[in-house]
C-alpha positions, 0 to 999 in steps of 0.5 A: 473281623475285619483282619478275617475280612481282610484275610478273606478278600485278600485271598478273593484278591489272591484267587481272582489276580490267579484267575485273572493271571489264568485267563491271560496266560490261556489267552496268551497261549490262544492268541499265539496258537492263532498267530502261529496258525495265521503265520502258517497260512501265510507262509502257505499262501505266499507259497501258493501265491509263488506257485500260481504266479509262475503257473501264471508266467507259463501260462502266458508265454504258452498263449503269447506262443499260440499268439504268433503262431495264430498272427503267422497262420493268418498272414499265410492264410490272407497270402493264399487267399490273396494267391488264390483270388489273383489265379481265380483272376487269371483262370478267368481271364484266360477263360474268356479269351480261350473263348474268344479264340475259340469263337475267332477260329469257329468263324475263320473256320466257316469263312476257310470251308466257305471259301474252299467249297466256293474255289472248288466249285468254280474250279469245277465248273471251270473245268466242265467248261474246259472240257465241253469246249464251252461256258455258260458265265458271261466272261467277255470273251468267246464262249467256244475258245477256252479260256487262257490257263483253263486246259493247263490246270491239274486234275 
């Protein structure tokens, strides 16, 4: 019995080293299904990676574009704005001295028409006396005999 016994572990010995053998060359064929499928998403990943990389390289370039174009746009921008203050500057300036004029000339223009009503008037008075021969101002001089120039005057 003990050759059967033998005979019979060698065979368990046999079927388990088979079974055993079995399991490895199944687990072989997992583990390099799996290390396949891992290369397989690596490759794909490093390709997806490639991709977003230059994606990511476009991307930039675009907002560095959008960078300068935004700086110029802000220095033309504070350039008219600057523009603009210094004209609004000048507006007011040239406001206050138009009104300045104005008020210069609006007086000028009451002292002239004071002035011409205040000539016309002795002119007329002056020439009323001329022709009555006689004046009613207290001048000095005789107030029957015209006055030097009065008669001579234009009408």
């Amino acid at each position: 019995m003990a050759d059967g016994a033998s005979a019979a572990a060698k065979a368990r010995a046999g079927y388990q080293a088979s079974k055993n053998l079995d399991n490895i060359v199944r687990k072989f064929g997992e583990l390099t299904a799996e290390r396949e499928k891992r290369a397989k998403t690596h490759e794909d990943a490093m390709h997806n990676l490639i991709r977003t990389q230059q994606e990511l390289d476009d991307k930039e370039k675009e907002l560095k574009a959008c960078t300068l174009k935004y700086e110029k746009f802000m220095k033309d921008l504070k350039e008219k704005q600057a523009r603009r203050d210094e004209l609004r500057e000048q507006t007011e300036e040239a406001k206050r001295q138009m009104r300045a004029f104005m008020a210069s000339v609006k007086d000028t223009c009451r002292k002239t028409t004071y002035l011409a009503e205040d000539v016309k008037g002795k002119y007329h008075a002056a020439e009323r006396a001329a022709e009555r021969g006689w004046s009613c101002r207290q001048t000095g001089s005789s107030v029957l005999t015209p006055r030097p120039g009065v008669l001579s005057t234009p009408r």
